[in-house]
N, C-alpha and C positions, 0 to 999 in steps of 0.2 A: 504493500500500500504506500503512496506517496506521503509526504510528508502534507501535502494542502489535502488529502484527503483523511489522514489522520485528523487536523488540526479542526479541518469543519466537523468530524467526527464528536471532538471535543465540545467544541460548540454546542451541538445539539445532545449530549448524553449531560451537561450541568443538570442537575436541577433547579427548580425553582420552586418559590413559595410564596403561596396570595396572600395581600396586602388586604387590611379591612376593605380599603377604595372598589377590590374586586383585578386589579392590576399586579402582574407579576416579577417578585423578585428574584434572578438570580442569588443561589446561592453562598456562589464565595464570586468575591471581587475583588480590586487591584487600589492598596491606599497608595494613596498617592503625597502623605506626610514626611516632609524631610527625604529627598530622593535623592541622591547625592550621582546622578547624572542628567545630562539633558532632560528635562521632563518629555518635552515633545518626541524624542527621538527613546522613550520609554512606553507610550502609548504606541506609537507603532510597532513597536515589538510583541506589548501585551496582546495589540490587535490579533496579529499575526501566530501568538501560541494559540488564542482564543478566547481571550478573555472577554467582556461582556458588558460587564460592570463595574462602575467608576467611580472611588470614593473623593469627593474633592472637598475642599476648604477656602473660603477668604481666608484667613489668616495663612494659610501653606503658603500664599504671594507665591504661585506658580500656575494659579488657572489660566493666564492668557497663554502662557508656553502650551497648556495641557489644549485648549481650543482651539492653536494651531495645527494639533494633528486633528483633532477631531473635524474641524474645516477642510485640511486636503482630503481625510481621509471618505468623510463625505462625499465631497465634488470630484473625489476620483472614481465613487461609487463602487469602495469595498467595501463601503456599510451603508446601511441605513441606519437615518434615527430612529426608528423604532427598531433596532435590532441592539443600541445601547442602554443601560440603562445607568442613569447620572445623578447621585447622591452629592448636595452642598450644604453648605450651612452657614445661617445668619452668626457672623459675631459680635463679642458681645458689645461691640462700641458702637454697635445698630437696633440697640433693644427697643429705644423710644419708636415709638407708634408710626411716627411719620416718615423716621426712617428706614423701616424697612422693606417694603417696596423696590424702592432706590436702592437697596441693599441687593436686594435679588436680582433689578434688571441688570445692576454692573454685573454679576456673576454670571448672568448670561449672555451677555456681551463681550466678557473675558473669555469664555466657554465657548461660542461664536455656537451656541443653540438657541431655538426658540422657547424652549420649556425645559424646567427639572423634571426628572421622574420622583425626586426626593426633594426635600430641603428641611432642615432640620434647624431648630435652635441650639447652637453648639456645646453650651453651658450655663446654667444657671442664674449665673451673677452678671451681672450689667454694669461695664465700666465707663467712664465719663466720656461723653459725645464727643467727638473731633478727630482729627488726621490721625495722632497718634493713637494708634492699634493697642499698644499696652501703657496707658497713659501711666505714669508715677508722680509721686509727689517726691519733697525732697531728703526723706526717707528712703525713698526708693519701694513705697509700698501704692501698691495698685490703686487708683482712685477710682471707689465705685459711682454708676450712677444711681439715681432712687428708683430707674425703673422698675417695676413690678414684672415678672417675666410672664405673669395670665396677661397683661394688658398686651405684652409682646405677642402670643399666642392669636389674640383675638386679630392682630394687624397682621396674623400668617395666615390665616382663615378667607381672604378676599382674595388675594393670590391664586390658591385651588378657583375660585368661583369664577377668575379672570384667565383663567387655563395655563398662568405661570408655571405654576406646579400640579403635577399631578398627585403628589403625597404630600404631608408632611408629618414630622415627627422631631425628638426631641433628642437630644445627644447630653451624656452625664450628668441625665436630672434620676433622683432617688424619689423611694416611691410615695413620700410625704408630699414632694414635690409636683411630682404624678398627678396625683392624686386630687391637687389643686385645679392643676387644668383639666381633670375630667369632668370638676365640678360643673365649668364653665363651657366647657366647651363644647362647639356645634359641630366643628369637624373635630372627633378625637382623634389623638397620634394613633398612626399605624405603623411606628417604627420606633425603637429608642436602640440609639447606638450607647454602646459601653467599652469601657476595656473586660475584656475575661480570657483567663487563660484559666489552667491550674490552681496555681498561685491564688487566685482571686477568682474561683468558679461561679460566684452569681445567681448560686441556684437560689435563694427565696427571689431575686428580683424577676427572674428567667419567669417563677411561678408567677408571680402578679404579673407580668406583663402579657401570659397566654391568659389567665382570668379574664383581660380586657382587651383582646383579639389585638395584642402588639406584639409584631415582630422584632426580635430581639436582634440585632449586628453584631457583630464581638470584633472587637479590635484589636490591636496588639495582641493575637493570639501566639504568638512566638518568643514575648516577655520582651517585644520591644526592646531588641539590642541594643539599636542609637536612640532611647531617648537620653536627651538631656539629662535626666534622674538621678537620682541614685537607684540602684537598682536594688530590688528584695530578694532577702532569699540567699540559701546558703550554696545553691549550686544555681547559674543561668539555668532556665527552664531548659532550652535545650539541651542543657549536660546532665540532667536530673536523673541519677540511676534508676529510677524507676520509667522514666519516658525512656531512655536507652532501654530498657528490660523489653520494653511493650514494641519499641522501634523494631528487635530485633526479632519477636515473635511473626512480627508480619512480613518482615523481609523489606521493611518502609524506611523511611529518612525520619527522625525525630520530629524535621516540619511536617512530613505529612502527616502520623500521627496525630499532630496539637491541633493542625486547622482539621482534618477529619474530628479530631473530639469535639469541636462545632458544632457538623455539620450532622454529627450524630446524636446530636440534645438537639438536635431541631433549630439550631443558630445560623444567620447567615455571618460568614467572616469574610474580612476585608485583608489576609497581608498584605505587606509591603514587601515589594522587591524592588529594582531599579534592573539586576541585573535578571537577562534574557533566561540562564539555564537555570537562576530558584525558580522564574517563572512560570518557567514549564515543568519543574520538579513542583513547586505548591497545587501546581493546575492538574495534577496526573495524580489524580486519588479516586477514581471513579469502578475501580475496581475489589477495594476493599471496605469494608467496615469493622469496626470496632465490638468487639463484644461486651454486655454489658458490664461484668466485673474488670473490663480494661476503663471503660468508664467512670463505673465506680474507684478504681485503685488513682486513676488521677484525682478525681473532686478530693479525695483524700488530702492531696499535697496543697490543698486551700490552707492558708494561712492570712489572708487578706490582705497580702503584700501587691500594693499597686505601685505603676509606673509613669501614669501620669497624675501627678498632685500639685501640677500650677502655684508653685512656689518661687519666689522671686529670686 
C-alpha cells in the first residue's frame, strides 16, 4: 500500500465523538502550544500524516503562521473546510462583553477561516483590558480585571447564533465554576478542555462533565515536557516504570500508551508534536487498546501533580 493510501487510510479509521450541538469531534488532534519549529511548515506535515484536528490559541501568537497553511492548503484543494476541525480560544485580556466578538473575528482572520468549529474561554480569570496579553503591575503580579467570566459566556453565546462558531466551551474552568455557567446558560458548553495525564487523571471532573453531555479534551497528555513549569513527579510521565511496564506489554511507544489512555476513558487528546515522525508515531494507535486494569494501574499514578499552574 502507498504511503497516500495509508495516510487517507488514517484519516478515515480516527474516530470521533458528538458534541451536544449534534456536530462531530475528532478524537485526538495536533496542539499547537509552544512549537519550536515553523508552525506553518508543521501543519502541512500534520496534514499530510492525517491529522484533522487543530488545537489553537490567541495567546500561542502563532495563528497567522498556522492560517497560512491552512489558506494554501485550502486553495490548493487538499482539504476542505469541513474536512478540519479548529478549536480556539478567547483570552483572558478579552473577557469584557464587548470584546469578545473582536476577539474571535481576529482569530479568524489570523486563521484565514470563516468559522470555529470550537472556541473556548481559555481560563477563568480575566486580566486587565489592553495590548498587553499578560499585563503586571510593579510586582510583577498579574493584574486582574472585574470581569465576571458568566457575563463572558453570555457575549460567547451570539457568536454560535451569528455562525462564528459552531461550539463552544470552556478550557481550565473546575466544576464550581461549571456549574455557574450552567446556571445561566442558553447554549451550554459542549466541551471543557483540561490538562490530564496520569499524574493528574481527572476522573470526578471526567464524571461531571458526561453528567452534562461535555466533552472532555485532555491536554498535555505526555506531562508536557517543555512546559515552562516545574515539572511533578518523581519520574517524567514518560519514564514512569509503570507506563514503561504497560508500553512494553503492547509492543507500543510510552506516547502511544498515555494518548491511547485518553482515548480509552472516552477523552478526546490534543499532543503536541512539531516534529513529522512523533506525528505519525502519536497518530498510529488505531490498532490497539488498553485493557481495563492497564487503565486502572495508570489512574493509580494520580497524585494531582499539574503542569500548567500560571504562575509568574
Amino acid at each position: 500500500m502507498s504511503t497516500e493510501n495509508t495516510l487517507l487510510k488514517n484519516v478515515k479509521t480516527v474516530p470521533t465523538i458528538l458534541l451536544s450541538n449534534a456536530f462531530s469531534m475528532p478524537m485526538i488532534g495536533l496542539g499547537t502550544w509552544r512549537l519550536n519549529r515553523n508552525p506553518t511548515d508543521v501543519i502541512y506535515d500534520a496534514i499530510d500524516v492525517g491529522y484533522r484536528h487543530f488545537d489553537c490559541a490567541h495567546i500561542y501568537r502563532n495563528e497567522p503562521e498556522i492560517g497560512k497553511a491552512f489558506k494554501d492548503l485550502l486553495q490548493k484543494d487538499v482539504i476542505k473546510r469541513e474536512d478540519i476541525f479548529v478549536t480556539s480560544k478567547l483570552w483572558n485580556t478579552f473577557h469584557e462583553p464587548s470584546l469578545v466578538r473582536k476577539a474571535c473575528e481576529t482569530t479568524l482572520k489570523n486563521l484565514c477561516i470563516e468559522y470555529l468549529d470550537n472556541y473556548l474561554i481559555h481560563w477563568p480569570m480575566a486580566y486587565k483590558e489592553g495590548d498587553e496579553l499578560y499585563p503586571k503591575d510593579e510586582n510583577n503580579r498579574f493584574i486582574a480585571s472585574p470581569v465576571d467570566y458568566v457575563d463572558t459566556w453570555k457575549a460567547m453565546e451570539p457568536l454560535v447564533d451569528e455562525g462564528l462558531c459552531r461550539t463552544i466551551g470552556l478550557s481550565n474552568f473546575n466544576i464550581e465554576q461549571i456549574e455557574r455557567i450552567l446556571k445561566v446558560a442558553r447554549i451550554p458548553p459542549s466541551n471543557l478542555q483540561i490538562e490530564c495525564h496520569p499524574y493528574l487523571n481527572q476522573t470526578n471532573l471526567m464524571e461531571f462533565c458526561r453528567s452534562h453531555n461535555m466533552v472532555v479534551t485532555a491536554y498535555s497528555p505526555l506531562g508536557s515536557p517543555t512546559s515552562p513549569y516545574k515539572k511533578p513527579g518523581k519520574y517524567p510521565i514518560l519514564q514512569n516504570p509503570k507506563v514503561l511496564e504497560i508500553s512494553d506489554k503492547y509492543k507500543k511507544s510510552p506516547a502511544q500508551v498515555l494518548i491511547r489512555y485518553q482515548i480509552d476513558r472516552g477523552n478526546v487528546v490534543i499532543p503536541r508534536s512539531a516534529s513529522k515522525d512523533h506525528m505519525r508515531e502519536n497518530f498510529s494507535l488505531w490498532d490497539f487498546t488498553l485493557k481495563a486494569e492497564d487503565i486502572q494501574a495508570l489512574n493509580e499514578l494520580c497524585f494531582h501533580g499539574r503542569y500548567m499552574i500560571m504562575v509568574e
